[in-house]
Structure formats: structure tokens, C-alpha cells
Biopython code that builds the backbone (N, CA, C, O; Angstrom):
import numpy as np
from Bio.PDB.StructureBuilder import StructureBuilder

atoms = [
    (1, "UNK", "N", (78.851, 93.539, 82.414)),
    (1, "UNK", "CA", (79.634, 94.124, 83.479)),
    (1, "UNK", "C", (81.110, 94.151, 83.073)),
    (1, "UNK", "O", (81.671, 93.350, 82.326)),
    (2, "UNK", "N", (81.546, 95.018, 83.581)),
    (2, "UNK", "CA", (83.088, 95.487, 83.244)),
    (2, "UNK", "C", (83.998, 94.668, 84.331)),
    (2, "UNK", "O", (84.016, 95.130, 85.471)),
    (3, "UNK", "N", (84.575, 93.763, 84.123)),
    (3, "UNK", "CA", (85.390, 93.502, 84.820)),
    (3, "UNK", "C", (87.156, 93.681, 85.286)),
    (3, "UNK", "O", (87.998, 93.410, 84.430)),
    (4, "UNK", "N", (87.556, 94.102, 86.542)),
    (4, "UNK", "CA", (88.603, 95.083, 86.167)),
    (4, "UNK", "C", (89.762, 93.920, 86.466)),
    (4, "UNK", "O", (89.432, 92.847, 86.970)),
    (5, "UNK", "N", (91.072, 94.203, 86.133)),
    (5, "UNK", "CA", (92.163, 93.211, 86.120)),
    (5, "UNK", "C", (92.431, 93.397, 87.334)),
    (5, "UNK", "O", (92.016, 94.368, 87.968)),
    (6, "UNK", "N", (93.300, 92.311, 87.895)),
    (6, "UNK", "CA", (94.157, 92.456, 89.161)),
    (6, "UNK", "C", (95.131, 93.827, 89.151)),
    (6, "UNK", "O", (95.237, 94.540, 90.150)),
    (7, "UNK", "N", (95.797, 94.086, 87.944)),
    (7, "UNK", "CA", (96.681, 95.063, 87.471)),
    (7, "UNK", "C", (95.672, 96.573, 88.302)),
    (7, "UNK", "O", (95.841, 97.202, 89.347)),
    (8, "UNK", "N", (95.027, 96.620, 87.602)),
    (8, "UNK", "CA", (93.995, 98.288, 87.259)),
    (8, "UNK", "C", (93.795, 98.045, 88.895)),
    (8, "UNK", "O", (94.319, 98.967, 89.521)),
    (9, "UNK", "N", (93.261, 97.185, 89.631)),
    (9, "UNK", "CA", (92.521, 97.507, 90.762)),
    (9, "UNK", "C", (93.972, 97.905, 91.395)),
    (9, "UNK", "O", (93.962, 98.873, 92.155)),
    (10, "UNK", "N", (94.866, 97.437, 91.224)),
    (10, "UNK", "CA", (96.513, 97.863, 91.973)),
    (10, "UNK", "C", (96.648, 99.373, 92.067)),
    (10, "UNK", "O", (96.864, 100.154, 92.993)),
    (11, "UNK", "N", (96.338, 99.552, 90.118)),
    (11, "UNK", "CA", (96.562, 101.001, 90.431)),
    (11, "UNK", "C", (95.757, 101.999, 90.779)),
    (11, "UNK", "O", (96.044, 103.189, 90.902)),
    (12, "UNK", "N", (94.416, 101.297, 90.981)),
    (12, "UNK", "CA", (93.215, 102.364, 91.546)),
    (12, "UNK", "C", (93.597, 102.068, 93.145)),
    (12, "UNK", "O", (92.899, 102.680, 93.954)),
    (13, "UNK", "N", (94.467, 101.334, 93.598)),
    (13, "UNK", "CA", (94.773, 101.048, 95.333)),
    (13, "UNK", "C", (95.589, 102.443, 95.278)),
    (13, "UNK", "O", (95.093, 103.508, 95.647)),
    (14, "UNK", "N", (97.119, 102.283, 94.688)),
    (14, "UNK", "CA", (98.072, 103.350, 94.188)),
    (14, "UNK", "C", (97.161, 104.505, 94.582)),
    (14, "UNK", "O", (97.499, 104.892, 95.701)),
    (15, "UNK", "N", (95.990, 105.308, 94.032)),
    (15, "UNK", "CA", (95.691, 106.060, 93.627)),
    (15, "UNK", "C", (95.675, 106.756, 95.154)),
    (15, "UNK", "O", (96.090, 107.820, 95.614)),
    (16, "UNK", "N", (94.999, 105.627, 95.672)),
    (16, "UNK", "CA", (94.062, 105.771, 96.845)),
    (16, "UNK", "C", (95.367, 106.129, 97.790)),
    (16, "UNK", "O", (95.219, 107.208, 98.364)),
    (17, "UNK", "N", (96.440, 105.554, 98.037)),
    (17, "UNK", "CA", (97.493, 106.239, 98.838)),
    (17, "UNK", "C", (98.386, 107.079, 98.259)),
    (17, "UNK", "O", (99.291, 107.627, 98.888)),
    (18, "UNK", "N", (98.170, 107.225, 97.001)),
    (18, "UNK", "CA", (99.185, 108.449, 96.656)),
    (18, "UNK", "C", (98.241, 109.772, 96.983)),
    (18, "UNK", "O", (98.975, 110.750, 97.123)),
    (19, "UNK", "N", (97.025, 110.062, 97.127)),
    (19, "UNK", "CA", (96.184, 111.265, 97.721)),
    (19, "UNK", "C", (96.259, 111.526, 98.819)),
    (19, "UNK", "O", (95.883, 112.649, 99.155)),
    (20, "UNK", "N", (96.789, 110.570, 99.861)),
    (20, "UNK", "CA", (97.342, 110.860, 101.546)),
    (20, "UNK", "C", (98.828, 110.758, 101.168)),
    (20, "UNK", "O", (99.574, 110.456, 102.099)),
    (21, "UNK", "N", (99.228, 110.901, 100.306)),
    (21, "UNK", "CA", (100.985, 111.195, 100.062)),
    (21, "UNK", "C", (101.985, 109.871, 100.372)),
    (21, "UNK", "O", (103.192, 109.878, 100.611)),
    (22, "UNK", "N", (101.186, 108.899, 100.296)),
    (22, "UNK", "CA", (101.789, 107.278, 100.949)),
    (22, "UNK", "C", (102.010, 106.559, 99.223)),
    (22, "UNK", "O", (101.443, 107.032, 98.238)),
    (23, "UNK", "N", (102.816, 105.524, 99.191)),
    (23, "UNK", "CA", (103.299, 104.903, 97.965)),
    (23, "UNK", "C", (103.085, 103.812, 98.307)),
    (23, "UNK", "O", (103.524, 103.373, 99.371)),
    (24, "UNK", "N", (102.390, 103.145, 97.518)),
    (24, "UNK", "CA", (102.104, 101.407, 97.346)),
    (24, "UNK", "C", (103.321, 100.807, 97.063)),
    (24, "UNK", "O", (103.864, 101.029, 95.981)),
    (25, "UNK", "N", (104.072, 99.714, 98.300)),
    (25, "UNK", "CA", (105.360, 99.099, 97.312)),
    (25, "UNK", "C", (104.869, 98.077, 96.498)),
    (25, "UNK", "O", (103.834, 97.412, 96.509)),
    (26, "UNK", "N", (105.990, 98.117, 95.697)),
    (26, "UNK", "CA", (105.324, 96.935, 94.599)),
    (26, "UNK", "C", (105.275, 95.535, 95.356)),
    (26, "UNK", "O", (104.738, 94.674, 94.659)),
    (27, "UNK", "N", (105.576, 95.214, 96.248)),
    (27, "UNK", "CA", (105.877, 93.719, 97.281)),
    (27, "UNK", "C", (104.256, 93.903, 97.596)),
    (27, "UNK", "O", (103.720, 94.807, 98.237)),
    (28, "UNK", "N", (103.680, 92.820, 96.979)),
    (28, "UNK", "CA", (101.856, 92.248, 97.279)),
    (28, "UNK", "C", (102.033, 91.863, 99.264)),
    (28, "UNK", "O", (101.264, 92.100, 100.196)),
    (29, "UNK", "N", (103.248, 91.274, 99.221)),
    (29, "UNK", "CA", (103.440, 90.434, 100.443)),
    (29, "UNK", "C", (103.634, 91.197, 101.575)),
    (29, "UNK", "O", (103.760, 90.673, 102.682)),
    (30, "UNK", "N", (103.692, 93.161, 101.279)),
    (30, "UNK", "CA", (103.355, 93.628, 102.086)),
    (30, "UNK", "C", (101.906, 93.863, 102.785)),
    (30, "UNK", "O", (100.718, 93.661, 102.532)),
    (31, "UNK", "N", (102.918, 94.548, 104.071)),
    (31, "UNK", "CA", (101.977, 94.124, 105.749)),
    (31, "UNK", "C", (100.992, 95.734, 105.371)),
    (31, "UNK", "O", (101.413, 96.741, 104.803)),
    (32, "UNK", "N", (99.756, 95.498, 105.869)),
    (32, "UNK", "CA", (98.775, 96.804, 105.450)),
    (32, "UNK", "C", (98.965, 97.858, 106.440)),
    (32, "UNK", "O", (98.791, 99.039, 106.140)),
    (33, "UNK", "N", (99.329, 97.469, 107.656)),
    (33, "UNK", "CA", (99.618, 98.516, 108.040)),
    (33, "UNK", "C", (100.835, 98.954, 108.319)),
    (33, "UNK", "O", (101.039, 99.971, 108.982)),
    (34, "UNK", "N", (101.855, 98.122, 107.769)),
    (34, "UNK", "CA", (103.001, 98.589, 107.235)),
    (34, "UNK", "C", (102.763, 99.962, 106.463)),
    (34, "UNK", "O", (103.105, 101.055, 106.915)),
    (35, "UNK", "N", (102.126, 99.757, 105.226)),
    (35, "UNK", "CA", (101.771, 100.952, 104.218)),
    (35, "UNK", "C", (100.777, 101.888, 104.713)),
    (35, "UNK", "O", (100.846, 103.012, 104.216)),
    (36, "UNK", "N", (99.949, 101.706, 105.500)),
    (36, "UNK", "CA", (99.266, 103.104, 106.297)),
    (36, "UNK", "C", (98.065, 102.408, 105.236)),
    (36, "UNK", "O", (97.400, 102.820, 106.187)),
    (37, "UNK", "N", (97.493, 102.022, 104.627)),
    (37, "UNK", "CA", (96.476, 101.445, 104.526)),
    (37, "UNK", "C", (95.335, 100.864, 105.449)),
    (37, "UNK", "O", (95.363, 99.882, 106.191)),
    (38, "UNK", "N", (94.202, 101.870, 105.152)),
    (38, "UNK", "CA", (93.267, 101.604, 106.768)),
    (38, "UNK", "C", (91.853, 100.863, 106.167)),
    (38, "UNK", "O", (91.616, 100.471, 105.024)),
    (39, "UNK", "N", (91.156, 100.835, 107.183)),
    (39, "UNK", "CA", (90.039, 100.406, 106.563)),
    (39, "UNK", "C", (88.612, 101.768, 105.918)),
    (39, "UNK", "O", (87.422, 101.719, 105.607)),
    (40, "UNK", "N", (89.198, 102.340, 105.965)),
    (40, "UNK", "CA", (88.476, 103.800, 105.417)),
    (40, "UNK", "C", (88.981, 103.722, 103.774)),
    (40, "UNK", "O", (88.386, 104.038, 102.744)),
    (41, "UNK", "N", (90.374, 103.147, 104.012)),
    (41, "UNK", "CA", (90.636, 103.214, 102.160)),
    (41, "UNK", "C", (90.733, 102.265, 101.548)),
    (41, "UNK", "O", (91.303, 102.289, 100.457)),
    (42, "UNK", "N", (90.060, 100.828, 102.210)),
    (42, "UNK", "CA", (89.912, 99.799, 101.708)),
    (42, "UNK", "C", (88.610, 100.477, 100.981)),
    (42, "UNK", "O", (88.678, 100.876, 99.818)),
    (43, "UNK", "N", (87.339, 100.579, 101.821)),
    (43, "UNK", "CA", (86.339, 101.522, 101.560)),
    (43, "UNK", "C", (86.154, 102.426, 100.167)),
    (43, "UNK", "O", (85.198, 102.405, 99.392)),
    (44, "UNK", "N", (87.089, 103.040, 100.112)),
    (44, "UNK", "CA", (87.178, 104.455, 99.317)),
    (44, "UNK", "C", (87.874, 103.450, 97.702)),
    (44, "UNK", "O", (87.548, 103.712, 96.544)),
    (45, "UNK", "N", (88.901, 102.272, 98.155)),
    (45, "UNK", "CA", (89.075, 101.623, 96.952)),
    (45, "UNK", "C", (88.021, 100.681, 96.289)),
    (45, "UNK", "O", (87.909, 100.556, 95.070)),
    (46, "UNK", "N", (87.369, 100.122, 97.085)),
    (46, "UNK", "CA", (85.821, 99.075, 96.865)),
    (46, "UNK", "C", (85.181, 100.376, 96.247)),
    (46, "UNK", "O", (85.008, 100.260, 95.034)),
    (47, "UNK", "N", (84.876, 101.308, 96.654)),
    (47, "UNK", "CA", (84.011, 102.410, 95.477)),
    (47, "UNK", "C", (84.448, 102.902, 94.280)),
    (47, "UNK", "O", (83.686, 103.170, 93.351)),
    (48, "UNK", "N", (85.801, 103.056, 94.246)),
    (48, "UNK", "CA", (86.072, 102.983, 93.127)),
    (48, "UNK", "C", (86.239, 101.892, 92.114)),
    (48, "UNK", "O", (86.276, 102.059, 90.895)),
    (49, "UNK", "N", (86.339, 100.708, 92.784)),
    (49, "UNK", "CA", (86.019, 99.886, 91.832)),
    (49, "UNK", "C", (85.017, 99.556, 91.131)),
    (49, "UNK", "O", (85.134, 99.090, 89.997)),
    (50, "UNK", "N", (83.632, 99.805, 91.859)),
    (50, "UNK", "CA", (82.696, 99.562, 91.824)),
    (50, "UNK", "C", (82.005, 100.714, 90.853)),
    (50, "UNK", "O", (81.165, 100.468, 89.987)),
    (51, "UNK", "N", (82.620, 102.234, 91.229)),
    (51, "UNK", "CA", (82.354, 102.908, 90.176)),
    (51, "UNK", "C", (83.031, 102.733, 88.847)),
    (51, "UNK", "O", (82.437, 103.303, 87.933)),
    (52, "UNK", "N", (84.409, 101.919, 88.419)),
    (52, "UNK", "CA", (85.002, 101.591, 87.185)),
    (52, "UNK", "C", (83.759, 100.467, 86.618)),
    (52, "UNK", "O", (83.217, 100.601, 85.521)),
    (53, "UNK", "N", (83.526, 99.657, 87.323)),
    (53, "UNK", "CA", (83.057, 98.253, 86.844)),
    (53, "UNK", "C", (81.101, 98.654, 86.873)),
    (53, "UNK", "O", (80.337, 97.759, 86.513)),
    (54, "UNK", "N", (80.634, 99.779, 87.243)),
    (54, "UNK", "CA", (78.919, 99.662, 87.466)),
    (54, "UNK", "C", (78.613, 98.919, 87.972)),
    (54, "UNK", "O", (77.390, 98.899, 87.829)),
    (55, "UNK", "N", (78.952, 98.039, 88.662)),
    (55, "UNK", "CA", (78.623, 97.004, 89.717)),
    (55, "UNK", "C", (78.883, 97.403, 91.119)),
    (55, "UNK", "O", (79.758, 98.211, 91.429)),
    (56, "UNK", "N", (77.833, 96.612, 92.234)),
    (56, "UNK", "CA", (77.781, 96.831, 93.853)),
    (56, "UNK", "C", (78.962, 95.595, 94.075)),
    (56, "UNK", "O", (79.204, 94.619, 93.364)),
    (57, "UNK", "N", (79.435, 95.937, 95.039)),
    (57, "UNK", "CA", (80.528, 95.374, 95.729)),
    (57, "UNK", "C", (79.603, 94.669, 96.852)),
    (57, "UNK", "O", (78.764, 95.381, 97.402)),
    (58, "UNK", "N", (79.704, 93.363, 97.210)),
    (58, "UNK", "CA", (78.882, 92.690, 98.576)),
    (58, "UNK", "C", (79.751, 92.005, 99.111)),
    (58, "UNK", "O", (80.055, 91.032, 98.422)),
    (59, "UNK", "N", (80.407, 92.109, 100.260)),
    (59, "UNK", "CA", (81.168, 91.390, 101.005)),
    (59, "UNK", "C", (80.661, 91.854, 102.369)),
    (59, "UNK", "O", (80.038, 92.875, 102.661)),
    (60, "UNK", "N", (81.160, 90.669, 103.261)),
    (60, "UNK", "CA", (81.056, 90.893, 104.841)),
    (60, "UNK", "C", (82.163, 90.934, 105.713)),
    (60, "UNK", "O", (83.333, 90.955, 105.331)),
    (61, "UNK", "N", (81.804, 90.944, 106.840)),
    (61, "UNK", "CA", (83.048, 91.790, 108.006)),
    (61, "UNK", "C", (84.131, 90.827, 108.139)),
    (61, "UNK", "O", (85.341, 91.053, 108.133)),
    (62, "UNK", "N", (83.259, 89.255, 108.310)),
    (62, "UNK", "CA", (84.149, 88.173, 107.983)),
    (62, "UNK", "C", (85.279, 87.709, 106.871)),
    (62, "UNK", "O", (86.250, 86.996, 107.123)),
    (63, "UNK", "N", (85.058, 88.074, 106.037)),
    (63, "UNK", "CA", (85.683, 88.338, 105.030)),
    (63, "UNK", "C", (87.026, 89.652, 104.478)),
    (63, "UNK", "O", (87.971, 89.767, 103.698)),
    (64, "UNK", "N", (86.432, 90.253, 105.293)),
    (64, "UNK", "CA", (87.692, 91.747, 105.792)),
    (64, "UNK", "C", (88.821, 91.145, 106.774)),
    (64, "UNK", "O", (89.960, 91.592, 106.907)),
    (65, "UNK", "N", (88.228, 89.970, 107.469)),
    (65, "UNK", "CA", (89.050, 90.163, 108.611)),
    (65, "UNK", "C", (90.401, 89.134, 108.161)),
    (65, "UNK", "O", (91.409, 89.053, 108.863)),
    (66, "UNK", "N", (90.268, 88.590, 107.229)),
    (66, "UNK", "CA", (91.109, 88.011, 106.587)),
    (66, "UNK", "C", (92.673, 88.572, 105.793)),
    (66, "UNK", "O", (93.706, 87.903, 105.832)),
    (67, "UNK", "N", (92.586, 89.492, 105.320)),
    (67, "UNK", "CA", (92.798, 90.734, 104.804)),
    (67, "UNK", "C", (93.970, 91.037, 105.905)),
    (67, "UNK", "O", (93.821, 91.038, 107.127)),
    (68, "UNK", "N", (95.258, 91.312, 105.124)),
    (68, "UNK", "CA", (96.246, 91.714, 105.761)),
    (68, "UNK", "C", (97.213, 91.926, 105.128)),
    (68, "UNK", "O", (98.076, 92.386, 105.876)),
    (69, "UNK", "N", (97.652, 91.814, 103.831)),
    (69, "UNK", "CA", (98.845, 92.275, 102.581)),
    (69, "UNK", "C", (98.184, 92.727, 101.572)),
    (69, "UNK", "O", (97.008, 92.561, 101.247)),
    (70, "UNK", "N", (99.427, 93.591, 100.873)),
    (70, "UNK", "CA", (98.232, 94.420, 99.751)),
    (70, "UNK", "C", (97.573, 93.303, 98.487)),
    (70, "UNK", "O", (96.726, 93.678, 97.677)),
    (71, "UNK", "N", (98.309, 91.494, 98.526)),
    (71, "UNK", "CA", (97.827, 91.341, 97.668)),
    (71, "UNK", "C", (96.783, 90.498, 97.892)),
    (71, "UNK", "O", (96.037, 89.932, 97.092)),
    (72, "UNK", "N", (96.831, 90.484, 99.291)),
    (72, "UNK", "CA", (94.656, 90.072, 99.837)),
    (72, "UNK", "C", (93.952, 90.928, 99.256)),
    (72, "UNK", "O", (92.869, 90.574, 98.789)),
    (73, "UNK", "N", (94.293, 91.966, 99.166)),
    (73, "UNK", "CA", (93.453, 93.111, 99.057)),
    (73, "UNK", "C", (92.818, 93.108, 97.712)),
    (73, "UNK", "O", (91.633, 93.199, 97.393)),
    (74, "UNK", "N", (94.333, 92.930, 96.721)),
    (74, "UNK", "CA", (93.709, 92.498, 94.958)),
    (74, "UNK", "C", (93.138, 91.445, 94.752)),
    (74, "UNK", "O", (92.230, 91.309, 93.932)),
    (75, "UNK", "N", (93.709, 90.340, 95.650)),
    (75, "UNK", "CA", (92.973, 88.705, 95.700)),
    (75, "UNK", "C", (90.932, 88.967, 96.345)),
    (75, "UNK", "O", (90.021, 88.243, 95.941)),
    (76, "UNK", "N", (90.806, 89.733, 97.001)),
    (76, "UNK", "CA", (89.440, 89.891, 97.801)),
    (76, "UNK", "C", (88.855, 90.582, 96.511)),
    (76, "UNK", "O", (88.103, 89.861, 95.854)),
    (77, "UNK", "N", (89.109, 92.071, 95.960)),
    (77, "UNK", "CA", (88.173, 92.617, 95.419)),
    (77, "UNK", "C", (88.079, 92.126, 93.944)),
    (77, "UNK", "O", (87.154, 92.605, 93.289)),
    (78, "UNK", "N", (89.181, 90.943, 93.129)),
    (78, "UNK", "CA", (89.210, 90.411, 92.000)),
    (78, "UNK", "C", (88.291, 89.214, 92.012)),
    (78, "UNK", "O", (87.656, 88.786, 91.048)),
    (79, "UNK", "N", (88.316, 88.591, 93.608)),
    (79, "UNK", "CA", (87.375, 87.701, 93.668)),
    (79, "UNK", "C", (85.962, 87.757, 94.010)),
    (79, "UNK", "O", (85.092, 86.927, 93.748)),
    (80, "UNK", "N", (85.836, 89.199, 94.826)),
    (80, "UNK", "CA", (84.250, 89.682, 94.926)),
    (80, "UNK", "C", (83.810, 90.496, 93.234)),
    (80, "UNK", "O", (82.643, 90.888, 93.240)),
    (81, "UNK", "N", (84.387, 90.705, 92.206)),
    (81, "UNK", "CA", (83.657, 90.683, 91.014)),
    (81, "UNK", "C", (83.138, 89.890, 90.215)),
    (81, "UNK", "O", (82.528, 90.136, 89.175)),
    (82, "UNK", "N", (83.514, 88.364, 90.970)),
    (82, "UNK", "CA", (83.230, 87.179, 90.016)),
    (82, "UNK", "C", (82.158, 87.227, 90.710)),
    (82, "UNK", "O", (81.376, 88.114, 90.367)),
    (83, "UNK", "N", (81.860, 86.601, 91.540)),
    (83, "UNK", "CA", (80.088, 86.390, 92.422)),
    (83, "UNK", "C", (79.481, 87.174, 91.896)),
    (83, "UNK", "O", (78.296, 87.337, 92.190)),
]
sb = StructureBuilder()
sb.init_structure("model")
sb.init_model(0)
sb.init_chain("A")
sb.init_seg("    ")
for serial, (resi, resn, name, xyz) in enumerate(atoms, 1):
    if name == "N":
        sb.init_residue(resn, " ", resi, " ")
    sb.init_atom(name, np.array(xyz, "f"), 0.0, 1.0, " ", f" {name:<3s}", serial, name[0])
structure = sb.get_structure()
């Protein structure tokens, strides 16, 4: 299995709001919905990771709800590739 860096999943996040015309700041310690980051493109970024790496993504709702700066976001999906 391909495992992707904290870095790459940043810029596959990037990707994901520069296509709705929104810019990732570089501050991790930003607020998610500060940046217009929803849960549709948490979604749309978990698939792309999952399509970089050939691996299923398994997490639960509990685990989302935690989730609130962009660098939960790299901390959650860097730590759902290890399991």
C-alpha cells in the first residue's frame, strides 16, 4: 500500500478548495469553516486519497465529529492509513 505524506494529503485538500475557487491557508490551526470546508469535501478529499493510496478509507461519524482545523483533517486521514 502506498502511503501518502501529511504534505501530499495537504495538497490533495488544496486541490479540493481551489475547484470551488477557495484557498487553503497555510495556518493547520485554521477554523474549517472559517475556510468554507464542508463535509461533502472532507468526502471528495477521503476519495482522493484513497484513490492515490488503492486503499478503502474506514472511519466513523464519531470520529468526524472531532474534526475542526485543517490540521485535524491531515492528523485524521494520516492516521486512518495506518489502521
Amino acid at each position: 500500500m502506498k502511503e501518502l505524506s501529511r504534505a501530499q494529503i495537504r495538497d490533495l485538500m488544496g486541490e479540493v478548495l481551489k475547484n470551488q475557487g477557495k484557498v487553503l491557508p497555510d495556518d493547520d490551526a485554521a477554523d474549517l469553516r472559517e475556510v468554507g470546508f464542508r463535509s461533502l469535501d472532507f468526502s471528495e478529499l477521503a476519495l482522493r486519497v484513497e484513490d492515490e493510496t488503492g486503499e478503502e478509507l474506514n472511519f466513523d461519524a464519531p470520529g468526524l465529529r472531532r474534526i475542526a482545523t485543517v490540521g485535524d483533517v491531515l492528523d485524521f486521514l494520516v492516521e486512518l492509513q495506518r489502521q
